[in-house]
Backbone of each chain as ProteinMPNN parsed JSONL, in Angstrom:
{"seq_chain_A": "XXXXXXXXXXXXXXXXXXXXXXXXXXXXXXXXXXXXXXXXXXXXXXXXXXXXXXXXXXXXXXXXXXXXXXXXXXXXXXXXXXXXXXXXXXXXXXXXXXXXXXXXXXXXXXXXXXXXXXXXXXXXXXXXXXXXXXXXXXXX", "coords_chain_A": {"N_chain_A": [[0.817, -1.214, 0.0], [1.864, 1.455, 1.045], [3.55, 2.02, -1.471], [2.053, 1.913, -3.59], [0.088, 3.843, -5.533], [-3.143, 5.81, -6.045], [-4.573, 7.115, -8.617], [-7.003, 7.351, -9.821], [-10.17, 7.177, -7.916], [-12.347, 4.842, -6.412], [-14.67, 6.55, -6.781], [-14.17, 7.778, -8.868], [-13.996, 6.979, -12.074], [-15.812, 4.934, -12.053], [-17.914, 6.32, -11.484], [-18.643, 8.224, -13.37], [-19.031, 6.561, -15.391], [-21.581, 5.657, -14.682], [-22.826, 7.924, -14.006], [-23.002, 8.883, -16.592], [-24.441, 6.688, -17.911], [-26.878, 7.31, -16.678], [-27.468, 9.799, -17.375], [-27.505, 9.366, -20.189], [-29.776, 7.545, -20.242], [-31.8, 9.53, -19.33], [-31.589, 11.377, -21.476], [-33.042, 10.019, -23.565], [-35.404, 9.432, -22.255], [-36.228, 12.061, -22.085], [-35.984, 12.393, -25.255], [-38.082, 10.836, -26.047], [-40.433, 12.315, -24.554], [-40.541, 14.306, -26.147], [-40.895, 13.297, -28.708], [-43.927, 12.37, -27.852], [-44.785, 14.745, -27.749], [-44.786, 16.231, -30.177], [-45.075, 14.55, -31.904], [-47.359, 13.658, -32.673], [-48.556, 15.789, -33.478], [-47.307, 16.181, -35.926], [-46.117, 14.297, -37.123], [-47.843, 11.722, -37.215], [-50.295, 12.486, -37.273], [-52.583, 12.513, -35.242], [-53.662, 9.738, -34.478], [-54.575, 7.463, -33.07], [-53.746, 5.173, -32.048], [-50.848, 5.209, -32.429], [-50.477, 7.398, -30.59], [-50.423, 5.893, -28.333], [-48.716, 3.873, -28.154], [-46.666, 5.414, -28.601], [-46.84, 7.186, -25.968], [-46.963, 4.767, -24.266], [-44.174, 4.366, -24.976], [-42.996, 6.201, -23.724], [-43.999, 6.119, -21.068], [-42.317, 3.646, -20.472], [-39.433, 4.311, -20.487], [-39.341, 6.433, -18.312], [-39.956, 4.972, -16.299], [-38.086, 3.503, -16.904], [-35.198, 4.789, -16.387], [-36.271, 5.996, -13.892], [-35.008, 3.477, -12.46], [-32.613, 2.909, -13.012], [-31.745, 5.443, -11.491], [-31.688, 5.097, -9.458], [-30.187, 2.557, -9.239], [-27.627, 4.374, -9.476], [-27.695, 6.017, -7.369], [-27.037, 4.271, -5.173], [-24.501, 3.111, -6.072], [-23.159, 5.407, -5.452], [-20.622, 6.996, -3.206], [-20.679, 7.428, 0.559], [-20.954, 10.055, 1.415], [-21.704, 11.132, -1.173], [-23.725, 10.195, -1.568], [-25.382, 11.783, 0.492], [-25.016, 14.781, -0.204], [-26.517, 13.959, -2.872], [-29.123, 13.414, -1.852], [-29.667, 15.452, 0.32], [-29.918, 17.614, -2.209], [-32.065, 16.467, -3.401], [-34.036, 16.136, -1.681], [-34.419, 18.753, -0.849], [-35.221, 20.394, -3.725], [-37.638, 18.926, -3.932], [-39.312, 19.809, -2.048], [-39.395, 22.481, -2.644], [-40.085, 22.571, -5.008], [-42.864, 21.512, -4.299], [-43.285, 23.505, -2.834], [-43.498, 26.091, -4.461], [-44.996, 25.106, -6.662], [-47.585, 25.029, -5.635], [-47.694, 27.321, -4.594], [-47.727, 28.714, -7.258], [-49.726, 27.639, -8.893], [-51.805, 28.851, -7.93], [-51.797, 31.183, -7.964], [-53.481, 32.143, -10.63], [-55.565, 31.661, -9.735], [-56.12, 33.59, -7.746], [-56.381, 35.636, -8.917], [-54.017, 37.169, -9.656], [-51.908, 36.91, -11.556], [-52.651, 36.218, -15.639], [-52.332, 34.654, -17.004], [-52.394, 30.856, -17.681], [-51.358, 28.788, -15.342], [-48.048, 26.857, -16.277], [-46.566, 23.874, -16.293], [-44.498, 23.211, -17.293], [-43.076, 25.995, -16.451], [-42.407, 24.849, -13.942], [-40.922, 22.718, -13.682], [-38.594, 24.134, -14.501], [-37.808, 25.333, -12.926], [-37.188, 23.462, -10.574], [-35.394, 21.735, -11.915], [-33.368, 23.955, -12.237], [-33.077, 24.358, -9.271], [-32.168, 22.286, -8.196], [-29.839, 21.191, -9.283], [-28.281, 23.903, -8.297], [-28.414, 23.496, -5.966], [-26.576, 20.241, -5.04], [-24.5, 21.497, -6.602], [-23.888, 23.424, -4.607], [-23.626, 21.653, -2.458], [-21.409, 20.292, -2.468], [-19.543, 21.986, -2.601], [-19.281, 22.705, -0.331], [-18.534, 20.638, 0.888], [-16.064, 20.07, -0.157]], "CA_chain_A": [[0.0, 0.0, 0.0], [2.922, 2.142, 0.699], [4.054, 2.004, -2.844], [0.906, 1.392, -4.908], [-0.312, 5.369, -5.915], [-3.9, 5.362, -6.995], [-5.017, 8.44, -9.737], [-8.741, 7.416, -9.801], [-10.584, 6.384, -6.792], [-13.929, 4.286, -6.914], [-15.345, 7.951, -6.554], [-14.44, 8.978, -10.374], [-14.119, 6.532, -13.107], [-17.085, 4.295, -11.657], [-19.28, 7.123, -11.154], [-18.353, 9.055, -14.674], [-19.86, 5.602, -16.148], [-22.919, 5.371, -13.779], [-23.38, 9.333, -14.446], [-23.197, 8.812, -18.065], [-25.466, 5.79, -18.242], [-27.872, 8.113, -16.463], [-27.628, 10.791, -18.748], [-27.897, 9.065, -21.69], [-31.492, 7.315, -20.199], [-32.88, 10.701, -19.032], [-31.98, 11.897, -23.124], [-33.479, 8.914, -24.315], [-36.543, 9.885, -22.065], [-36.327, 12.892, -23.061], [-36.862, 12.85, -26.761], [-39.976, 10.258, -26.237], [-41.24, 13.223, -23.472], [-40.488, 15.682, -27.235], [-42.064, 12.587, -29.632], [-45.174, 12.205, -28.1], [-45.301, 16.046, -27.805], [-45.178, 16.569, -31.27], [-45.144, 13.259, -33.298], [-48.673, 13.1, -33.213], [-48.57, 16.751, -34.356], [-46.457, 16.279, -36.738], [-45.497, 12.953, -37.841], [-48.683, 10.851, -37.252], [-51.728, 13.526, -37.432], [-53.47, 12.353, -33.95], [-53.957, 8.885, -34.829], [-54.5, 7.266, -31.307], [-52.554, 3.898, -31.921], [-49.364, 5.825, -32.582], [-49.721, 8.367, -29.897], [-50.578, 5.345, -27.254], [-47.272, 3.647, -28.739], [-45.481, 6.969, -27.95], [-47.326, 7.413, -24.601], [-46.267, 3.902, -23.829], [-42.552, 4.182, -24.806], [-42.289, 7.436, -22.906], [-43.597, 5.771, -19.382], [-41.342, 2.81, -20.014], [-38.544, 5.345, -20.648], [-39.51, 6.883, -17.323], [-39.581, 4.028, -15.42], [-36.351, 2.954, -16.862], [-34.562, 6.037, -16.087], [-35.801, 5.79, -12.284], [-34.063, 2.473, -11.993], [-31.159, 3.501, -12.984], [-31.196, 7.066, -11.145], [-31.779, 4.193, -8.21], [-28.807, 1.961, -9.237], [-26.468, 5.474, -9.765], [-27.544, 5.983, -6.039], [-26.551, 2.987, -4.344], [-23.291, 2.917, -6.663], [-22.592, 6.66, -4.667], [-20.33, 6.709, -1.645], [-21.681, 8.081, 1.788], [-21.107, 11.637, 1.149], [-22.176, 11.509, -2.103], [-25.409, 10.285, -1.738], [-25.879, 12.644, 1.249], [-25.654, 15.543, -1.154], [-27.293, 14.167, -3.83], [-30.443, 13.153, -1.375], [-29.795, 16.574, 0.274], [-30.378, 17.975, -2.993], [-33.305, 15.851, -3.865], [-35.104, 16.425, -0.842], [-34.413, 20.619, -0.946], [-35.88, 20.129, -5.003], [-39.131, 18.188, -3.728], [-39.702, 21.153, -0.802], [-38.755, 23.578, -3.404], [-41.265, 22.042, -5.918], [-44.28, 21.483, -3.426], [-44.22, 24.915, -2.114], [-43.448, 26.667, -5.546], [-45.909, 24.667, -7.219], [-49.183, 25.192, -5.243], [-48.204, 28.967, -5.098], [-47.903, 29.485, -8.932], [-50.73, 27.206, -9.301], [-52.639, 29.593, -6.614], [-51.396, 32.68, -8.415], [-54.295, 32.16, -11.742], [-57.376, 31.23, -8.861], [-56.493, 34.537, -7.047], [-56.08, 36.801, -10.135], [-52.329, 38.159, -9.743], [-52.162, 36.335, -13.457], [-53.517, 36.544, -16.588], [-52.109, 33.152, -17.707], [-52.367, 29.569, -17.045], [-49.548, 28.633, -15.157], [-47.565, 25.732, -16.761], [-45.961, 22.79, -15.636], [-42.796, 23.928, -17.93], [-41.583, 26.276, -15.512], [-42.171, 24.578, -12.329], [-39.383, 21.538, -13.672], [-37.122, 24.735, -14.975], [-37.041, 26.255, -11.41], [-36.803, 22.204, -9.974], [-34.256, 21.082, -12.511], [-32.527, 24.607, -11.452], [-32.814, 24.32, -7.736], [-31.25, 20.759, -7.818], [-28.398, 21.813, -9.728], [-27.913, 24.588, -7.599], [-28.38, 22.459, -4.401], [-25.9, 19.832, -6.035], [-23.187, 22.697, -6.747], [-23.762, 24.093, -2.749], [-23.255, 20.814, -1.458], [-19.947, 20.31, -3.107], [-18.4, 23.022, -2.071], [-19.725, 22.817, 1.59], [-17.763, 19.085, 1.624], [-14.531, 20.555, -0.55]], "C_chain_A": [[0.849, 1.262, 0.0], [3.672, 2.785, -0.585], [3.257, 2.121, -3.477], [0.451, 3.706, -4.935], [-1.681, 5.292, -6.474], [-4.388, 7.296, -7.555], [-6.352, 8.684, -9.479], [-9.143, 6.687, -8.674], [-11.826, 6.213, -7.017], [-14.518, 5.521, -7.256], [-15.397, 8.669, -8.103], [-14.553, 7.988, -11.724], [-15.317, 5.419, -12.849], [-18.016, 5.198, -11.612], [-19.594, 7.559, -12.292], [-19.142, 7.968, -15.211], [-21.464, 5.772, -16.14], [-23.777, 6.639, -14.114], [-23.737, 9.526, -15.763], [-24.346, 7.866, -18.439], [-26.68, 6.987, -17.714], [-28.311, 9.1, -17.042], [-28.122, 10.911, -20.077], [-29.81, 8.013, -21.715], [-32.248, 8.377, -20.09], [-32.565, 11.537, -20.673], [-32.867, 11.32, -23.778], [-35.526, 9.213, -23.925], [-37.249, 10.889, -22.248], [-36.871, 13.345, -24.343], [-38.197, 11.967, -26.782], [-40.477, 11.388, -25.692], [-41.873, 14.114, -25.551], [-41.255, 14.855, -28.443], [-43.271, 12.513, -29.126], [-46.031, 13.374, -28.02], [-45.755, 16.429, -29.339], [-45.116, 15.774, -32.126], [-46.471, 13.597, -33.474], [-49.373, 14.92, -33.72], [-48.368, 16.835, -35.875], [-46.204, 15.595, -37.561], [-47.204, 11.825, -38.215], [-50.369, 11.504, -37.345], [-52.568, 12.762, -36.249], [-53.75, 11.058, -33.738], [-53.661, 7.742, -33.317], [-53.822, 5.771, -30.99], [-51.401, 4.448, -31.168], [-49.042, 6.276, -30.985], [-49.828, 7.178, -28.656], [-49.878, 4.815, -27.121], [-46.852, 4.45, -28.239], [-45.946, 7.2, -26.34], [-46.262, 5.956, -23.715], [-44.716, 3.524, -23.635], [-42.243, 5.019, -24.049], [-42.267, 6.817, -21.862], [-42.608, 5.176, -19.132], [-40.529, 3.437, -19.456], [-38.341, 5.401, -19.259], [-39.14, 6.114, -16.413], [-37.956, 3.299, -15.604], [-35.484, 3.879, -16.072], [-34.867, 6.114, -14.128], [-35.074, 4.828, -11.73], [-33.077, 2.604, -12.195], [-30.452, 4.569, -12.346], [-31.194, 6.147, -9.667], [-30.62, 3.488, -7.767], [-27.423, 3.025, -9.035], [-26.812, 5.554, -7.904], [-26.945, 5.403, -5.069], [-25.051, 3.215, -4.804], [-22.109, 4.256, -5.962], [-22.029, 6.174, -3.456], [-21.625, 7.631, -0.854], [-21.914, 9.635, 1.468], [-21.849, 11.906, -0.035], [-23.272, 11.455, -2.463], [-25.586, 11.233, -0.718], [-26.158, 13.78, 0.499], [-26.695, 15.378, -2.19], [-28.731, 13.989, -3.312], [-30.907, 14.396, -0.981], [-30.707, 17.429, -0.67], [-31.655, 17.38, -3.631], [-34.634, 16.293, -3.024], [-34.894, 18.296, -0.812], [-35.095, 21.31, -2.321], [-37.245, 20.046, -4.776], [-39.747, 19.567, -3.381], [-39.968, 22.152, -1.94], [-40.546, 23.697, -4.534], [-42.538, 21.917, -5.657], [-44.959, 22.823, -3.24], [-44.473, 26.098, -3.577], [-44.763, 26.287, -6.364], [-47.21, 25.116, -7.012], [-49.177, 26.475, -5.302], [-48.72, 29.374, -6.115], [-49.35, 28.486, -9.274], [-52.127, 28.173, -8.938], [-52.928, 30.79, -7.686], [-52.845, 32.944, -9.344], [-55.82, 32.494, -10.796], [-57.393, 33.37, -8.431], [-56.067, 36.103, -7.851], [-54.678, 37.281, -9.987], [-52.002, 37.446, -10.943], [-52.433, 36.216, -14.204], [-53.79, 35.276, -17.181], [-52.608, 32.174, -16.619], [-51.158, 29.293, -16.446], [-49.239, 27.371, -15.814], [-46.635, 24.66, -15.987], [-44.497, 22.91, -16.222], [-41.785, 24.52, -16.789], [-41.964, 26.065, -14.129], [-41.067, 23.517, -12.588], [-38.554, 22.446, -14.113], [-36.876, 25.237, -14.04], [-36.871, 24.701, -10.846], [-35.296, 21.993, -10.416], [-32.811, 22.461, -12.027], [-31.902, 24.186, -9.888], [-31.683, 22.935, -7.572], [-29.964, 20.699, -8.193], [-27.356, 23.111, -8.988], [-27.325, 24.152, -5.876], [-27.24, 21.475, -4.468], [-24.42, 20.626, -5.911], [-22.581, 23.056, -5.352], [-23.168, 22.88, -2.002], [-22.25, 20.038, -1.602], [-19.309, 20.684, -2.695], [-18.426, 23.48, -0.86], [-18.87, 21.576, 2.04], [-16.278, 19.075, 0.947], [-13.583, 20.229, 0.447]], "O_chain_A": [[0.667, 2.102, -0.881], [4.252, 3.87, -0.606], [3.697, 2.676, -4.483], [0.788, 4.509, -4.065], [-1.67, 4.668, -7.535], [-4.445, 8.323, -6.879], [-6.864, 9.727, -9.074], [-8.57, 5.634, -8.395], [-12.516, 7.026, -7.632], [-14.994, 5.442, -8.389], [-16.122, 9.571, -8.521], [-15.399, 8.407, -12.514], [-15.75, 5.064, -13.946], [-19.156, 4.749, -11.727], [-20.786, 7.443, -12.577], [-20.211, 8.417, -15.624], [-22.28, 5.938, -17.046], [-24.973, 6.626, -14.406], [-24.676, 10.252, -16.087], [-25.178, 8.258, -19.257], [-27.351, 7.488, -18.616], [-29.512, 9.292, -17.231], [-28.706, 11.742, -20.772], [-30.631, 7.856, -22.619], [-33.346, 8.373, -20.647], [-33.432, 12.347, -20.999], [-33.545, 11.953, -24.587], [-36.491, 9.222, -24.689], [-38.454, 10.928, -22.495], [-37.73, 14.187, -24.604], [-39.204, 12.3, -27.406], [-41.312, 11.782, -26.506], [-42.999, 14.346, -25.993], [-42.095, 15.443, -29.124], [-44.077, 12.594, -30.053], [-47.257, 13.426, -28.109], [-46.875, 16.848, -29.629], [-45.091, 16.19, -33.284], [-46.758, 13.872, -34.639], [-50.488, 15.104, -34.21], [-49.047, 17.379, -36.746], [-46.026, 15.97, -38.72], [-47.489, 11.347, -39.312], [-51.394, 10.834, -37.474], [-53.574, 12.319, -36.803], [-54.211, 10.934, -32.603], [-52.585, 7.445, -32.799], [-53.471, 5.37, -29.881], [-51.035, 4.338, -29.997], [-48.092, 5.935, -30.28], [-49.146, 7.591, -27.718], [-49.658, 4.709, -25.914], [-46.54, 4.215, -27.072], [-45.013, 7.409, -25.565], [-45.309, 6.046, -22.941], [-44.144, 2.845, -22.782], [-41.161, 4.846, -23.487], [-41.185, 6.627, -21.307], [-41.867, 5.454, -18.188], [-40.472, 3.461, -18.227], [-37.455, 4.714, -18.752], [-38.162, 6.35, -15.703], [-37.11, 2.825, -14.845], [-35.112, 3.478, -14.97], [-33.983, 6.242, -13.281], [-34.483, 5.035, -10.669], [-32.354, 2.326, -11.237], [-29.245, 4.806, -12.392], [-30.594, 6.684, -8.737], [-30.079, 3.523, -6.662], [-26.368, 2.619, -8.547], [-25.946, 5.024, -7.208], [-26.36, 6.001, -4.166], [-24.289, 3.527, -3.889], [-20.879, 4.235, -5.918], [-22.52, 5.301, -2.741], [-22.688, 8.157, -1.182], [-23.0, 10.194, 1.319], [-22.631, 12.857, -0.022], [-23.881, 12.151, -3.275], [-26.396, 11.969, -1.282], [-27.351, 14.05, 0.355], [-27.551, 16.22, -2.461], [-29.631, 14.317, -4.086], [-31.986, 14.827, -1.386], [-31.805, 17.887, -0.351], [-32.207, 18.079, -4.481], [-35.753, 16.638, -3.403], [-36.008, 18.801, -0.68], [-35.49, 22.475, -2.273], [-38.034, 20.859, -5.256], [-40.447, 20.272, -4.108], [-41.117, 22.594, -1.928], [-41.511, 24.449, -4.662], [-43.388, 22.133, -6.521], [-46.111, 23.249, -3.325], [-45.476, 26.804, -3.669], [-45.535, 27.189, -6.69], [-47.93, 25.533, -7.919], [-50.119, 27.085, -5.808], [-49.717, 30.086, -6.239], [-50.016, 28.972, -10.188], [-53.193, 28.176, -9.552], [-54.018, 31.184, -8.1], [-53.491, 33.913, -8.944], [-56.768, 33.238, -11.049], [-58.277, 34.181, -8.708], [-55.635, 37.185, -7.453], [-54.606, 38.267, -10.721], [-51.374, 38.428, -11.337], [-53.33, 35.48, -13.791], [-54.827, 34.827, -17.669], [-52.998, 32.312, -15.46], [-50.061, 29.524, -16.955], [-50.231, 26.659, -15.97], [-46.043, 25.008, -14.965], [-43.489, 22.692, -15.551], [-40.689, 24.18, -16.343], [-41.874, 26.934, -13.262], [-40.239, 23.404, -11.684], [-37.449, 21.935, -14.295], [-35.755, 25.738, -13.948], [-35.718, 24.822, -10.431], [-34.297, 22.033, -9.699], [-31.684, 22.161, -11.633], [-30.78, 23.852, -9.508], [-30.651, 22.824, -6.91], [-29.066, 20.21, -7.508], [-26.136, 23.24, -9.085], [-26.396, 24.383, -5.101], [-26.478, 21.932, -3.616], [-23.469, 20.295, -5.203], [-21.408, 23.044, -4.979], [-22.36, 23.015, -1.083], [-22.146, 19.053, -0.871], [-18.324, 20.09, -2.258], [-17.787, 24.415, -0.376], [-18.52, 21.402, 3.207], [-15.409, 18.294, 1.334], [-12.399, 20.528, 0.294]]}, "seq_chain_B": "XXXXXXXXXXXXXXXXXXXXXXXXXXXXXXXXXXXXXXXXXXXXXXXXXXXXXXXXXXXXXXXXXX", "coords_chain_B": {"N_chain_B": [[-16.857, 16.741, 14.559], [-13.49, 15.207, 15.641], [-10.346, 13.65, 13.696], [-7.507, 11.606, 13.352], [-6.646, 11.207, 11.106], [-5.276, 12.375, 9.49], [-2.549, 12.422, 10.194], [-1.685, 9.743, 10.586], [-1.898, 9.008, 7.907], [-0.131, 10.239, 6.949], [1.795, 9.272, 8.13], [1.895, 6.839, 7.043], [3.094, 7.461, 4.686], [0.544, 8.254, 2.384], [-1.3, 9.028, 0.064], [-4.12, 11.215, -0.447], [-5.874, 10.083, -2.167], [-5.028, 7.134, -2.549], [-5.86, 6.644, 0.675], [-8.598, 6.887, -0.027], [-8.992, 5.327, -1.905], [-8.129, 2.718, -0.221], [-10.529, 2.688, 1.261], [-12.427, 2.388, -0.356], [-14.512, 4.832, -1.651], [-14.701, 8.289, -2.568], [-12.433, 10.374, -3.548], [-12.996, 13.155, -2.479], [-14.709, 12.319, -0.208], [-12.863, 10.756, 1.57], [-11.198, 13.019, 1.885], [-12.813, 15.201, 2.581], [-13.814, 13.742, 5.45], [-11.308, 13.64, 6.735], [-10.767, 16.35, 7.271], [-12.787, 16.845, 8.702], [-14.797, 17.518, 7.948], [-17.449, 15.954, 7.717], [-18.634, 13.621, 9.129], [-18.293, 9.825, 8.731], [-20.343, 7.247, 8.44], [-20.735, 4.96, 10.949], [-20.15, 1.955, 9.949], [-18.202, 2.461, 7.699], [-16.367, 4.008, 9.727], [-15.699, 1.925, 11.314], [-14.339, 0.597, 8.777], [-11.718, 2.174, 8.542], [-10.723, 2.54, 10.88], [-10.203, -0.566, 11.128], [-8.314, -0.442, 8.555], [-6.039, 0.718, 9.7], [-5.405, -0.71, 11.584], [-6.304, 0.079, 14.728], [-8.314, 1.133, 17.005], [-11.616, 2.351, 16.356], [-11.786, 4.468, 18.248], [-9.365, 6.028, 18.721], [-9.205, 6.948, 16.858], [-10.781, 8.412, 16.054], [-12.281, 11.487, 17.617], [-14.489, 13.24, 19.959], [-15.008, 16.545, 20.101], [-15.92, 17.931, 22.145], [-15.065, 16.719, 24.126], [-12.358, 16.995, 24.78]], "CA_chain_B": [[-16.051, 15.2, 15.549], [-12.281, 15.412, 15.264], [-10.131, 12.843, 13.821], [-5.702, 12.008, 13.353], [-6.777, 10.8, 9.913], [-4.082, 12.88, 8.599], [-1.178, 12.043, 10.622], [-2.176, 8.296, 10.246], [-1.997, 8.719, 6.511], [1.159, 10.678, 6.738], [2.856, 8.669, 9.162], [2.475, 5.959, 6.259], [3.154, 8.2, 3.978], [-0.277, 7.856, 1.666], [-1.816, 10.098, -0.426], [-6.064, 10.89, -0.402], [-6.209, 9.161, -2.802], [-4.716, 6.307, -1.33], [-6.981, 6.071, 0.855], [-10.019, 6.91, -0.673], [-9.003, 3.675, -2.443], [-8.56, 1.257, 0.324], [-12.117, 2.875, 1.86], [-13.369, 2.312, -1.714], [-15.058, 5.938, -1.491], [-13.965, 9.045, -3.424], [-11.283, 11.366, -3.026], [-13.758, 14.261, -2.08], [-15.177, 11.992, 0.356], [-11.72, 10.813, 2.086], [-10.793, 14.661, 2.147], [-14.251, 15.661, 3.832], [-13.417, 13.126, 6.856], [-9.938, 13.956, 7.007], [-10.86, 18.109, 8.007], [-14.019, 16.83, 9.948], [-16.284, 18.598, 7.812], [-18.55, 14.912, 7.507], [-18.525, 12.258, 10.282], [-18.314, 8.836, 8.649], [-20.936, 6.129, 9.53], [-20.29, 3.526, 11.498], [-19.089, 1.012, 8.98], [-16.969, 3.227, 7.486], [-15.637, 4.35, 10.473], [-14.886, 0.487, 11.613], [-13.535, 0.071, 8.107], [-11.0, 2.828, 8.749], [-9.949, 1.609, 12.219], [-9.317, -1.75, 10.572], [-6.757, -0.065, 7.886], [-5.435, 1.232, 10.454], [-5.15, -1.616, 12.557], [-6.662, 0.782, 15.253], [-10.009, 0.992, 17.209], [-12.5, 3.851, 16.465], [-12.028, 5.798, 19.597], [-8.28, 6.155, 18.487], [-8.892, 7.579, 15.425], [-12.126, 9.656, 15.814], [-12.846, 12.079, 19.426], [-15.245, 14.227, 20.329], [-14.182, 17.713, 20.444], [-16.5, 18.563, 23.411], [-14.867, 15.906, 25.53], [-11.115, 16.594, 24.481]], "C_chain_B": [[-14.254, 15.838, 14.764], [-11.392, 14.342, 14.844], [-8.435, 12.868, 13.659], [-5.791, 11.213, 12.154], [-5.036, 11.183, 9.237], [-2.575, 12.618, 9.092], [-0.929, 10.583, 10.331], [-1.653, 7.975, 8.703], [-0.606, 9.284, 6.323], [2.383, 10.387, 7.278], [3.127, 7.283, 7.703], [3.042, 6.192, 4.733], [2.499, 8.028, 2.06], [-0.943, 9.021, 1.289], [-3.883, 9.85, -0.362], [-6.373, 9.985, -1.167], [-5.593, 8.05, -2.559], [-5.13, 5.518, -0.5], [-8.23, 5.959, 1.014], [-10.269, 5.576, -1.396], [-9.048, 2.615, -1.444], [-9.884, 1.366, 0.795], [-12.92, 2.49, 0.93], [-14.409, 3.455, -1.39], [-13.949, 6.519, -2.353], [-13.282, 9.855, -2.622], [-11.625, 12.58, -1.715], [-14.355, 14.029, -0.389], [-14.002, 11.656, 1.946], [-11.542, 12.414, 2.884], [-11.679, 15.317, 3.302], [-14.082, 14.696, 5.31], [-12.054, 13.817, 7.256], [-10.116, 15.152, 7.814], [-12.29, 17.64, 8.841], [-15.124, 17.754, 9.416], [-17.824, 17.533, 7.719], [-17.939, 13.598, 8.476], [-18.776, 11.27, 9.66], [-19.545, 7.818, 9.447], [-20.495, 5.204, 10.312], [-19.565, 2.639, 11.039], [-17.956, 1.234, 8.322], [-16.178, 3.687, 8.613], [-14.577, 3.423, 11.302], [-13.99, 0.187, 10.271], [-12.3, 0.821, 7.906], [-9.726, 2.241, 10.078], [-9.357, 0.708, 11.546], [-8.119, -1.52, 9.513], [-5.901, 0.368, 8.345], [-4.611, 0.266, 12.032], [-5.283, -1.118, 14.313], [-8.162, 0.718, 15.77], [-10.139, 2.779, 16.757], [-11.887, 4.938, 17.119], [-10.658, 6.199, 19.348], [-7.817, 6.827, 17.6], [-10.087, 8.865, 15.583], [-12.584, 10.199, 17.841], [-13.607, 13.224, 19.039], [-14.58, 15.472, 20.691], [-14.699, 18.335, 21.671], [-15.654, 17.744, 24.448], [-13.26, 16.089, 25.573], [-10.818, 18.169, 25.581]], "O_chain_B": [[-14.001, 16.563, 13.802], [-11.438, 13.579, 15.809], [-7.902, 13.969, 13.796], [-4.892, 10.374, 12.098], [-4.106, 10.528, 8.766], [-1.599, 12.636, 8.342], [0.142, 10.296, 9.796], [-1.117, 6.919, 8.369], [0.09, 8.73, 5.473], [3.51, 10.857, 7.12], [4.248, 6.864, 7.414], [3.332, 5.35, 3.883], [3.137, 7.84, 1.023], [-1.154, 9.941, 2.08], [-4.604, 8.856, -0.28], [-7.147, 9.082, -0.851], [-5.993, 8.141, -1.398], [-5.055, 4.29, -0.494], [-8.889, 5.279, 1.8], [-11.311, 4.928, -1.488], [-9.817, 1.667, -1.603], [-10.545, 0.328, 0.825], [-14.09, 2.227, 1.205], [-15.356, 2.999, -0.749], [-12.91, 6.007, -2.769], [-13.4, 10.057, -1.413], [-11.048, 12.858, -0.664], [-14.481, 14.916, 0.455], [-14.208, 12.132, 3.063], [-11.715, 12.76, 4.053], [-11.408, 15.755, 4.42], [-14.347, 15.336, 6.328], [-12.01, 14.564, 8.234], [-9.704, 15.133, 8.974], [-12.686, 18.432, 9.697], [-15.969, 18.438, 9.994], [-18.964, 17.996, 7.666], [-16.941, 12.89, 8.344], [-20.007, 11.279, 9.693], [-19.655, 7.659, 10.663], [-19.484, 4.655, 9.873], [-18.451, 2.395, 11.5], [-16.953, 0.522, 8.286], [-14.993, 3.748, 8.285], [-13.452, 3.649, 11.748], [-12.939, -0.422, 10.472], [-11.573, 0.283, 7.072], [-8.574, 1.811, 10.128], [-8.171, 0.843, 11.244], [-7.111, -2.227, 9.536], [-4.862, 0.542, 7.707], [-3.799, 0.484, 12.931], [-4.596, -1.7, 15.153], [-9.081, 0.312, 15.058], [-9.426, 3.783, 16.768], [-11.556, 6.035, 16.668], [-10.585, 7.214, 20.042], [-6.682, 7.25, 17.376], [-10.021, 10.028, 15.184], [-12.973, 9.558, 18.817], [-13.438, 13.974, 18.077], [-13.665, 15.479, 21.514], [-14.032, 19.198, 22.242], [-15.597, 18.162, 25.605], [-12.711, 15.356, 26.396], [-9.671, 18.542, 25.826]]}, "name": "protein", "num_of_chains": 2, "seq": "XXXXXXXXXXXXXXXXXXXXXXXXXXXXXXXXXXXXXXXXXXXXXXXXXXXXXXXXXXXXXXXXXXXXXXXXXXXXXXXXXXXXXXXXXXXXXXXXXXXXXXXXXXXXXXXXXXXXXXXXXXXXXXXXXXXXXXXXXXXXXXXXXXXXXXXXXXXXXXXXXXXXXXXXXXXXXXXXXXXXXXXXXXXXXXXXXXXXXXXXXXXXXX"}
């Protein structure tokens, strides 16, 4: 042990994989989320096979993508899932209370619009990334 | 919590990485015990002792009680 030097520790070239596999399912879920948005716009004119096909590949998708964001968990050391749960659970909070406000906002007129479900996952997918970043550089 | 992580590691003269590898944990993670900014669980904390050929209480003290 004395002698041996290691470069990468379980912590980076195991995770870089695990992070990447995850990445490349939440793209994958992704463009079904963007095909069954507009295939049946676009590609298939409404045709309720297709879009129930596309509905269906998206949940799989979905469900794939949590088993794997499940397996990337486990595969985390201690610290690392602490942040990333950290950050999961400060997202949820984030998302609960944000949510019912802007949902609130339309009932009690301070809005003109509908609110959308768009930007309650672009302030989530923010916050978690932000949360994420903080809890990095709090364990530096 | 306070620990002599670092003298331990420098007495054998081992780098974080080192032993972020025998803990099988990451570098970041190593590092964060080492300054006491994250207390180790239990298992990890026995699997430390044991690279160390060391109990717990030898390696990790309470700073209120020191």
């Amino acid at each position: 042990m004395n002698t041996i030097k290691h470069n990468e520790t379980p912590g980076t070239q195991h995770n870089k994989t695990k992070t990447l596999h995850l990445g490349l399912w939440t793209l994958a879920w992704l463009a079904s989320t963007a095909l069954l948005r507009f295939g049946a716009e676009y590609i298939w004119d409404y045709q309720p096979a297709f879009s129930i096909a596309a509905l269906m590949t998206h949940l799989a998708l979905g469900v794939a993508m949590i088993m794997v964001n499940v397996k990337h968990l486990a595969y985390l050391d201690e610290l690392q899932r602490k942040i990333t749960m950290d950050a999961m659970g400060i997202t949820l909070g984030v998302g609960l209370i944000a949510g019912i406000a802007y949902e609130q906002l339309e009932d009690i007129k301070l809005i003109t619009f509908e609110p959308e479900i768009n930007h309650l996952i672009m302030l989530m997918a923010f916050t978690y990334i932000v949360s994420i970043l903080i809890g990095n550089r709090k364990y530096q | 919590m306070k620990n002599r992580l670092k003298v331990l590691r420098a007495e054998r003269d081992w780098t974080q990485a080192d032993l972020a590898h025998a803990l099988d944990v990451s570098r970041q993670t190593a590092n964060a015990i080492e300054k006491g900014k994250f207390d180790p669980s239990l298992p990890l904390a026995f699997k430390i002792a044991r690279l160390f050929n060391l109990t717990v209480e030898e390696i990790f003290f309470d700073e209120q009680m020191t």
